[in-house]
N, C-alpha and C positions, 0 to 999 in steps of 0.2 A: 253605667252600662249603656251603650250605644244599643240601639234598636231600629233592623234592619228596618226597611220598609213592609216585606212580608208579614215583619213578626206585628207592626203595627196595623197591617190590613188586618191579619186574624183576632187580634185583642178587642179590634174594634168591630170588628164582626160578632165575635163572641161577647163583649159590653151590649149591643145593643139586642141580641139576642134576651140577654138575661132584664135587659130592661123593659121589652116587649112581654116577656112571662110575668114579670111583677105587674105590667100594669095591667093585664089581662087578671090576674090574681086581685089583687084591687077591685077592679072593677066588679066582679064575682061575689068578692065582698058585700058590697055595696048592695048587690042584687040579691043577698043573702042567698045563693048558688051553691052547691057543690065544688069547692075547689082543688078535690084529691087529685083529679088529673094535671092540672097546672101546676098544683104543687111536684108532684113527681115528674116533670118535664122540665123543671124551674131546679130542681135537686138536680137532674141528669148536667143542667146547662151548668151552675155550678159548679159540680165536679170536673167537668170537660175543660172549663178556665184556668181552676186549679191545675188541673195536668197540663194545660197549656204551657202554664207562667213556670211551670216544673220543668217542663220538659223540653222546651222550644230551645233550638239551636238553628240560630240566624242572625 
């Protein structure tokens, strides 16, 4: 499957997004923190990849 340039801006936009939640999650870990919010921001990011790779026409 060929992949426009847009569709690779957004993938990798959206990759490091979800990379940025895990390591903030981790880190939270670590600090034995609360991590229900990053969790639930980390579920939202994703979902929104899934529908990305679902949905994207480009």
């Amino acid at each position: 499957m060929y992949k426009s340039r847009e569709y690779k801006q957004k993938e990798i936009e959206l990759s490091d997004k979800i990379r940025e939640l895990s390591e903030e999650f981790d880190q939270l870990c670590k600090e034995k923190r609360d991590t229900t919010e990053v969790l639930q921001r980390l579920g939202i990011a994703l979902e929104e990849f899934l529908l990305f790779r679902r949905n994207f026409k480009g």
